[in-house]
C-alpha positions in Angstrom: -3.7 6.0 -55.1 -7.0 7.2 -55.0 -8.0 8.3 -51.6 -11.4 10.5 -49.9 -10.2 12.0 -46.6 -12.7 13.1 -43.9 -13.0 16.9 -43.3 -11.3 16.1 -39.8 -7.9 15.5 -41.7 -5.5 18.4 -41.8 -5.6 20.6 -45.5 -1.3 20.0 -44.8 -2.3 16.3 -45.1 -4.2 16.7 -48.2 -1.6 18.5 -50.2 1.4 16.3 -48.8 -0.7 13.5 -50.2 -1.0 15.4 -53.6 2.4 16.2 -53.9 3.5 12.1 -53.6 1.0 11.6 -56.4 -2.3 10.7 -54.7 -5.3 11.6 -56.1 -7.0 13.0 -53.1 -10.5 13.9 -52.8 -11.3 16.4 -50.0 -15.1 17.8 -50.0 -14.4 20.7 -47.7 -15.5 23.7 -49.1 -17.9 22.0 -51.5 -22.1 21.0 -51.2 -21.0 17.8 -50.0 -19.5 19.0 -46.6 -20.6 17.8 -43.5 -22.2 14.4 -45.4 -23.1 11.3 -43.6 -20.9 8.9 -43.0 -22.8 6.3 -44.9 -22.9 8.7 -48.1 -19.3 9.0 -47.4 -18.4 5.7 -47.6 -21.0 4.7 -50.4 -19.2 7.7 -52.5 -15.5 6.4 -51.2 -16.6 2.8 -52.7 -17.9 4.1 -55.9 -14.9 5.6 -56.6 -12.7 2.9 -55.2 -10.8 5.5 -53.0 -9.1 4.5 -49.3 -10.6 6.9 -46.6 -8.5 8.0 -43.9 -10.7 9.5 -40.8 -10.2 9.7 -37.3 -13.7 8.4 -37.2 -13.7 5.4 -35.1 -17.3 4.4 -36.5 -15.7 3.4 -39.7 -14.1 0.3 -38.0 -16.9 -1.9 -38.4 -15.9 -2.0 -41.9 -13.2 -3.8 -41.3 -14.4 -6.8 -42.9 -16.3 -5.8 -46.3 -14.5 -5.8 -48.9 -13.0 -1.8 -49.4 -10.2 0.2 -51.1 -8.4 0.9 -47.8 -9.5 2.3 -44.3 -6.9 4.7 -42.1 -8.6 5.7 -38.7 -6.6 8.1 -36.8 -7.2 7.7 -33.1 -5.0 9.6 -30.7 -5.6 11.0 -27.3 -5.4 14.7 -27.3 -5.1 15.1 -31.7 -3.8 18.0 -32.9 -3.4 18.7 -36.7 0.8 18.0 -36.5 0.1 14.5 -34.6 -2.9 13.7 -36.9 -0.5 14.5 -39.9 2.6 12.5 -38.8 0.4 9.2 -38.5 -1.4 9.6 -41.2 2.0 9.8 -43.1 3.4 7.1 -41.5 1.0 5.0 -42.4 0.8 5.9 -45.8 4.5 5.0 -46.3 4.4 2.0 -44.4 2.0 0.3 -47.0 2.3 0.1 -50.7 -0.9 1.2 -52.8 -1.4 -2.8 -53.5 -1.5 -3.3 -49.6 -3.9 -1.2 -48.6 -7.0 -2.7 -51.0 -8.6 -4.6 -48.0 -6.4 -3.2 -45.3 -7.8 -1.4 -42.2 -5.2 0.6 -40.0 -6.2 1.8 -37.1 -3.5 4.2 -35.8 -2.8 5.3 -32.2 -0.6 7.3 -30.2 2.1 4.3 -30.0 0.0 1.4 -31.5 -1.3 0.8 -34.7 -3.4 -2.4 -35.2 -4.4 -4.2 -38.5 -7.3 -6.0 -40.6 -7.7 -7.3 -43.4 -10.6 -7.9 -45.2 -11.3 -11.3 -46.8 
């Protein structure tokens, strides 16, 4: 699967993801760090790529039509609790699934959308 994760997504995340086959696309480190959300998303869309975040601003999405959207929002985040959702999510839906899907994971809720 082709997925852009924000730079608040653990590097741990980003190579777990590689090593189950996704082609991940992380811009820390490059010119493009720190970019607008919007640029984000336009460049995510271009590319057909989920994004996972724990930007909760991406939610209005929720009902475009996208490649996948995984928001992390937990109380007091830390890179291990920020790693084990976004894992858990990422097994819990096939690659088919997520095209349209919006997950929105908490500390002991997730909640779903799906784009039309």
């Amino acid at each position: 699967m082709k997925i852009f994760v924000d730079e608040n997504i653990p590097n741990r995340t980003v190579a777990e993801l590689q090593t189950l086959g996704h082609d991940v696309l992380d811009i820390r480190g490059t010119d493009e760090q720190g970019m607008d959300d919007e640029l984000l998303w336009q460049k995510a869309q271009a590319e057909q790529r989920m994004v996972i975040t724990t930007d909760k601003g991406f939610i209005h999405r929720r009902d475009e039509s996208h490649f996948g959207i995984l928001i992390i929002r937990l109380r007091q985040p830390n890179e291990q609790k920020i790693h084990a959702r976004v894992m858990q999510a990422i097994k819990q839906f096939s690659e088919h699934e997520w095209q349209g899907l919006t997950v929105a994971m908490r500390d002991a809720v997730q909640s779903t959308w799906t784009s039309l």
